[in-house]
Structure formats: structure tokens, C-alpha cells
C-alpha positions in Angstrom: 12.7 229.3 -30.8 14.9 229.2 -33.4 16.7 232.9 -32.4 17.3 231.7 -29.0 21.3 230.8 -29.1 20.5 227.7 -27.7 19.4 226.5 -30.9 22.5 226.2 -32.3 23.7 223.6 -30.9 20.6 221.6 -32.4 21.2 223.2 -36.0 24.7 222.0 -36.0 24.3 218.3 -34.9 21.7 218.6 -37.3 23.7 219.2 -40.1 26.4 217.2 -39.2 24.2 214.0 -39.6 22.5 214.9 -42.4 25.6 216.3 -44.4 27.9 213.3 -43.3 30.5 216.2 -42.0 32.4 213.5 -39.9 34.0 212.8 -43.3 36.1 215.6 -43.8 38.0 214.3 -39.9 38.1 210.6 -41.6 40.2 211.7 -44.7 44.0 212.4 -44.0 45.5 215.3 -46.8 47.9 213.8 -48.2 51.5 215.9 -48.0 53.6 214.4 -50.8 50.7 215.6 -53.0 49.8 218.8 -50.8 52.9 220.3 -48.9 50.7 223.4 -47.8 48.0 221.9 -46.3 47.5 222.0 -42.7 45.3 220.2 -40.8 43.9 222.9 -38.7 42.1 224.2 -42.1 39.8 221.7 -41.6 38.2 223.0 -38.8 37.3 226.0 -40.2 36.1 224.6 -43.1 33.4 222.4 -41.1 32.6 226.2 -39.2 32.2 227.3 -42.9 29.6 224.7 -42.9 28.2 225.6 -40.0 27.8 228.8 -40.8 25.8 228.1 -44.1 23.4 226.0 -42.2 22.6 228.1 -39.7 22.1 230.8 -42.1 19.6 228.9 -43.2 17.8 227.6 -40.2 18.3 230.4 -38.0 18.6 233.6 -40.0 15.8 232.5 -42.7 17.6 232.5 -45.9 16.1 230.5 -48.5 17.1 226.4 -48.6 18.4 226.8 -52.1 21.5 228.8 -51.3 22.7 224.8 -50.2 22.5 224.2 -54.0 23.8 227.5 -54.9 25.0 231.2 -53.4 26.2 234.0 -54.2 28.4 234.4 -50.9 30.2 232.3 -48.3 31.1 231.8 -44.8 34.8 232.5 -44.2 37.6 234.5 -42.1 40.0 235.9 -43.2 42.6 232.5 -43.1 40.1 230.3 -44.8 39.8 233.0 -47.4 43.4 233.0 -47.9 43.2 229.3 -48.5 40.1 229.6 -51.0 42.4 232.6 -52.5 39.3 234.9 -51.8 40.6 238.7 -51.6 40.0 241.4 -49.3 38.6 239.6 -45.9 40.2 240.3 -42.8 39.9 239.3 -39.4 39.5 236.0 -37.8 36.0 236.1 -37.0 34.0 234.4 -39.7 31.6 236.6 -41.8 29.1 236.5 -44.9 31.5 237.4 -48.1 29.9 238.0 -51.7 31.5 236.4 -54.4 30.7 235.7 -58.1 30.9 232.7 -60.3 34.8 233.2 -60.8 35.9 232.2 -57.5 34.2 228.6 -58.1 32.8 229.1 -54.7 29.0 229.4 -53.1 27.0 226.9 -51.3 27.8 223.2 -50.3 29.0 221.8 -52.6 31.9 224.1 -53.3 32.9 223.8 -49.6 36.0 222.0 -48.2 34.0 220.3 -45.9 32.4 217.7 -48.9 35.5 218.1 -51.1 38.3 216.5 -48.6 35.5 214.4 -47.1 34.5 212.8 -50.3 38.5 211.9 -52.0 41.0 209.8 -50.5 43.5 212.3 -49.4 45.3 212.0 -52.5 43.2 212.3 -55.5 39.2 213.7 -56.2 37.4 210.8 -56.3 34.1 211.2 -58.3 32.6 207.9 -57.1 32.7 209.3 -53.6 31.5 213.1 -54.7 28.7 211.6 -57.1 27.3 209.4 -54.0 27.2 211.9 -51.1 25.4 214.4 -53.7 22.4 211.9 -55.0 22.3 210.6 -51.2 23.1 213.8 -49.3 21.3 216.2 -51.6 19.0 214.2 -53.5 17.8 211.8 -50.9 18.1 209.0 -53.8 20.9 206.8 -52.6 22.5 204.7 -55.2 22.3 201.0 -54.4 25.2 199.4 -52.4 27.9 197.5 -54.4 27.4 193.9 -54.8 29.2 191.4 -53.3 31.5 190.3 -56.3 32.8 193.9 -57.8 36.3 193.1 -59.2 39.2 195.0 -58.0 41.2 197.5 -60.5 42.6 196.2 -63.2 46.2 197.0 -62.7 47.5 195.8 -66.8 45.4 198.6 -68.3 47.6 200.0 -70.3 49.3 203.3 -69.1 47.4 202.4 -65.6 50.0 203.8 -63.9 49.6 207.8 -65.3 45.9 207.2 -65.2 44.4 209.8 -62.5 42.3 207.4 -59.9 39.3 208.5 -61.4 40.7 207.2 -64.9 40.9 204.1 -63.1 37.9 203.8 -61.8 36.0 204.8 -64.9 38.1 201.5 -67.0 36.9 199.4 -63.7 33.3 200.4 -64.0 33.4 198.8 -67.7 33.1 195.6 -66.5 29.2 194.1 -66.7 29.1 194.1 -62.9 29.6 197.3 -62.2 28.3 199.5 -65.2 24.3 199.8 -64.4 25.6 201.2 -61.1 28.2 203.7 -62.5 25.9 205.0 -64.6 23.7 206.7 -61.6 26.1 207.8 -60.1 29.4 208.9 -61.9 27.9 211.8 -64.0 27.2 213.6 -60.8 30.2 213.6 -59.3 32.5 214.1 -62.8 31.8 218.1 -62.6 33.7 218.1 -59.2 36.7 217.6 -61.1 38.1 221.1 -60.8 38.7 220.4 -57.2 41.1 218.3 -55.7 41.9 216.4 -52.6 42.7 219.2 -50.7 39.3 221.3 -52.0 41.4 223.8 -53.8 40.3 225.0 -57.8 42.3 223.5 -60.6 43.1 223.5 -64.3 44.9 220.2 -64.1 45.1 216.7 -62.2 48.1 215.7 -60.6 49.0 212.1 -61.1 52.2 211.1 -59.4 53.7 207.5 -60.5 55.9 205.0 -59.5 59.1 204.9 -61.7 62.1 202.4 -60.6 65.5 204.0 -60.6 68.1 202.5 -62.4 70.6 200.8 -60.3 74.3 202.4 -59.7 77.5 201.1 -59.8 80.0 198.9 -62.1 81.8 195.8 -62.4 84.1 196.8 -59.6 81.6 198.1 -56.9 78.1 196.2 -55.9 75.5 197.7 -57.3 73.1 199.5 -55.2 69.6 197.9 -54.3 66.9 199.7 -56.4 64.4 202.1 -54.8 61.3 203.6 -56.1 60.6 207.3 -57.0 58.3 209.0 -58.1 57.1 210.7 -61.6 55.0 213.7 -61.4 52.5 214.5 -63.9 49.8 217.0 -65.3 46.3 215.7 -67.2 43.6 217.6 -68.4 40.5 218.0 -66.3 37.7 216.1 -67.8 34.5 218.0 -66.1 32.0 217.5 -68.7 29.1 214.9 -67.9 25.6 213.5 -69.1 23.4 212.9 -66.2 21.0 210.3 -65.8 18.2 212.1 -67.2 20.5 212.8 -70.2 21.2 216.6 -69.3 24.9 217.8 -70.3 26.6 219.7 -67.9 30.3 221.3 -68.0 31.8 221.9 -64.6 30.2 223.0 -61.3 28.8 226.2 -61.9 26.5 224.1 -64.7 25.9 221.5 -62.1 24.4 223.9 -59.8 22.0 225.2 -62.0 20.7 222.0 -63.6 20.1 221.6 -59.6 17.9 224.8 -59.3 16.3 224.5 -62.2 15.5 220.4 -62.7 15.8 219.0 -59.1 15.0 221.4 -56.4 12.2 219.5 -55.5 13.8 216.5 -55.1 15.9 218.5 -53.0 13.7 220.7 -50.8 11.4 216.8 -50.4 14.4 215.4 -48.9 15.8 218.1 -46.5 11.6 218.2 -45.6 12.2 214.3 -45.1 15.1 214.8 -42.7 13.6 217.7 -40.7 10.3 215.7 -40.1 12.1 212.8 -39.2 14.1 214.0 -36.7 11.2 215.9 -35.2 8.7 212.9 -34.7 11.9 210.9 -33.5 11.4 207.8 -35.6 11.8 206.8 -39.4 9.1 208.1 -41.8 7.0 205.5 -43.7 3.8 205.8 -46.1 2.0 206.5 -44.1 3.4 210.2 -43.8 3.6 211.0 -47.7 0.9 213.2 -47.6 2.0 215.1 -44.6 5.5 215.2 -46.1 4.1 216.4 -50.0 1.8 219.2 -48.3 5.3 220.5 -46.4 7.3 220.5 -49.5 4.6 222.7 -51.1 4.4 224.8 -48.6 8.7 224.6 -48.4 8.2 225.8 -52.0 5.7 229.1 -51.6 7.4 230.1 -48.3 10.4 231.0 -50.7 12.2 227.7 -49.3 12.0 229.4 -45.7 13.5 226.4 -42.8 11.8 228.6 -39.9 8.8 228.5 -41.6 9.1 225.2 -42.3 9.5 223.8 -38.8 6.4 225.8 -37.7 4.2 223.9 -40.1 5.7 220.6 -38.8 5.5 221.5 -35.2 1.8 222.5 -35.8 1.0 219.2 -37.2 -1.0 217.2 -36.0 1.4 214.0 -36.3 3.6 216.3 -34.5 1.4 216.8 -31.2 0.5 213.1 -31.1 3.8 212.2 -31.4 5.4 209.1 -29.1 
């Protein structure tokens, strides 16, 4: 079922609701910060994503490339924009790469990267809530009702990088128990920015007021704003909740695969089951769902294999 090319189709609407791709179209690149971007890169960066998942769910490779691979899906303009060497052609193709090109599963992919910023800045609030709700299946609770907005007389607020601000914001009483799920997972992102390009520094651009021209014989011209560019270190290095250290992405990835692929693989089972009996899942399916994620786990992590178990269920044949 899965080989016939009609199943495509299913795969990818699929992944685009469980991998919130309609993101990456919500989130406008900012230009004054990115002059190079286009906007037709984003396409095929959600066919990057595409790709991946239909790699998964169609070819058989095992579920844990998500968390971490040792290629990607690309052509040969993408690759230009990931500065990848040596692809050519426009058709888009499985590319090995190593740990030095800071790319390899999802969440290296444009796709999650522009989706989860605000065009301008990364944003590890965003980042650290799509991974412990996207990957993870453990969303953070919603905000309450009260959360104060940025406090603006910090001082040097205006040079702070957005995720500087946000980290002197979560401070406050209200919002720190909150922060503290969520921040550390999204801090390793850091290399990346808005645009889902690698970095070694954060761009920070500031408002500065020009000084106004003239003299005593001529009016003085009305003051305008410019703006101050700036370079900070990157600050990648985070305790997670469990009280693991990681340093950057590549760490991140591993703690994944080694600590939480069963948290993973439980809620990609979740999401598959759900969408094949058509309704939410409730206690009532726990056992179902634990037997599947231990069989998820001996089949190598195997999605076609996976599927057959749940469409030879018996929850599956008596389904509504």
C-alpha cells in the first residue's frame, strides 16, 4: 500500500499536520536583516521535508533519522543555500553529509528553523516549543493570562538579541516555572538564524537617532532613525530539564537518541494511530499504543511495519 504513488499524497498531509509545516508560509524573511533570501527557497525547503518523511514512510528507513541523519534531501539550489558542495541538478536527491555541515534530519531543516523565528531573529521560545510538542509529544502548558510584556528599561535592552530579551522577561515569577521546560530545548538552535542559515554570531540591529543638521541660520532638519548593526556571541549551551548539558545541535541530537527516543517513537506511534482510527486516543488505548511502540522499537523503528501492526489491530477493524 505504501509503494503505490498514491500514497504520497497521504504521507505528506500527514506530515504537514503533525510537523506544523504551515509555519514556515506564516513567517515573512525579513530583508533588512537577510538581503539574499528569496522567498521561493522556501518551497523547497518544505519538499526537503517532504522528502525526509517519505523516506521514512514509504522507503522504510528507520524513524530515528527525524532525530538525526547522516544525509539530506536537497537539489542542487537548496544545497547552494545550505552551502552543501558538489550537488547538481534540480531534481531533489539523497546527499551524505557529516557533522560539519550542521545539517541531517528535522531539526536542521529550513522548514522548522524559519517557521519557528519571527523573520528577524531565532527565537528559542518558538524552537523549544515545537520540539517538546512536535517531537516529544509533551507540550508545554499555555501562557497564563497575565504574562507581562518586555521590559523595555533593561539596561542595554536595545543591543540585547530577542532571545536576550526574552530570557530577562522570563525572570519574572510569572513566567519562570514555564521557561524552565521549555527554553533549554530550543537554546542549542542558536547557530541558526531566521533565515535557517549556520552561524558564529547573532546579528542584533538597533535603533540609534541621528543627530539633527543644520545651524543657527538654516532650520534644522527633523530627526530620523537609523539603524546600528551589531555582532554577539552565540550562547548554545543549555541544561535540560532532566539536568543534561548540552552544547549546540549536534549534542542535542544525541541526548535525543540516546535519552528520549522513546518518548519520541510513543508519540509519532500516537499520531499514526490516531489518524488511522479517525478520532482522539484516550486510556483506553494505552495498552494498544505501548505494545506498538515496542514493537516500533524491535522493527528497527520501521513506519511500514508499523502501520501493518495497527491496521491488523483489532481496534483497527472495529473501528467507527
Amino acid at each position: 500500500m505504501l509503494k503505490d504513488g498514491k500514497s504520497r499524497r497521504w504521507v505528506e498531509r500527514f506530515a504537514d499536520q503533525w510537523l506544523q509545516t504551515a509555519l514556515l508560509g506564516n513567517v515573512a524573511v525579513d530583508r533588512n536583516y537577510y538581503p539574499k533570501f528569496k522567498d521561493s527557497i522556501k518551497e523547497l525547503m518544505h519538499r526537503e521535508t517532504y522528502e525526509a518523511v517519505n523516506d521514512v514512510f514509504r522507503n522504510g528507513s528507520s524513524a530515528l533519522n527525524f532525530l538525526k541523519a547522516d544525509h539530506v534531501f536537497v537539489n542542487q539550489t537548496l544545497a547552494s543555500y545550505y552551502m552543501l558542495k558538489g550537488v547538481r541538478g534540480e531534481e531533489f536527491q539523497k546527499v551524505a553529509v557529516d557533522e560539519k555541515s550542521h545539517r541531517g534530519g528535522l531539526l536542521t531543516q529550513g522548514t522548522f528553523l524559519i517557521g519557528n523565528s519571527d523573520g528577524m531573529n531565532s527565537h528559542a521560545i518558538l524552537r523549544g516549543v515545537w520540539l517538546a510538542d512536535v517531537i516529544l509529544h509533551d507540550p508545554p502548558p499555555d501562557p497564563p493570562a497575565n504574562v507581562p510584556p518586555l521590559d523595555e528599561n533593561i539596561p542595554g535592552f536595545e543591543k540585547m538579541t530577542l532571545n536576550q530579551k526574552l530570557f530577562a522577561h522570563r525572570n519574572n515569577e510569572a513566567c519562570r516555572s514555564c521557561h524552565r521546560k521549555i527554553d533549554p530545548w530550543g537554546i542549542p538552535f542558536e547557530n541558526f538564524d531566521a533565515s535557517g542559515l549556520w552561524r558564529t554570531k547573532a546579528l542584533v540591529v538597533s535603533k540609534a537617532t541621528e543627530q539633527p543638521k543644520g545651524n543657527e541660520s538654516t532650520p534644522k532638519k527633523a530627526s530620523k532613525p537609523v539603524f546600528e548593526k551589531s555582532y554577539l556571541e552565540i550562547e548554545n549551551q543549555s541544561i535540560l530539564p532532566d539536568g543534561s548539558e548540552v552544547d549546540g545541535i549536534e549534542k542535542l541530537k544525541e541526548y535525543l537518541i540516546n535519552h528520549r527516543k522513546r518518548d519520541f517513537a510513543k508519540g509519532l506511534v500516537e499520531r499514526i494511530l490516531a489518524y488511522a482510527l479517525s478520532r482522539d486516543l484516550d486510556f483506553h488505548d494505552e495498552e494498544l499504543v505501548n505494545e506498538l511502540v515496542d514493537h516500533f522499537d524491535a522493527s528497527g523503528y520501521s513506519v511500514p511495519e508499523l502501520i501493518e501492526e495497527i491496521v491488523s489491530s483489532e481496534k483497527f477493524s472495529k473501528r467507527k
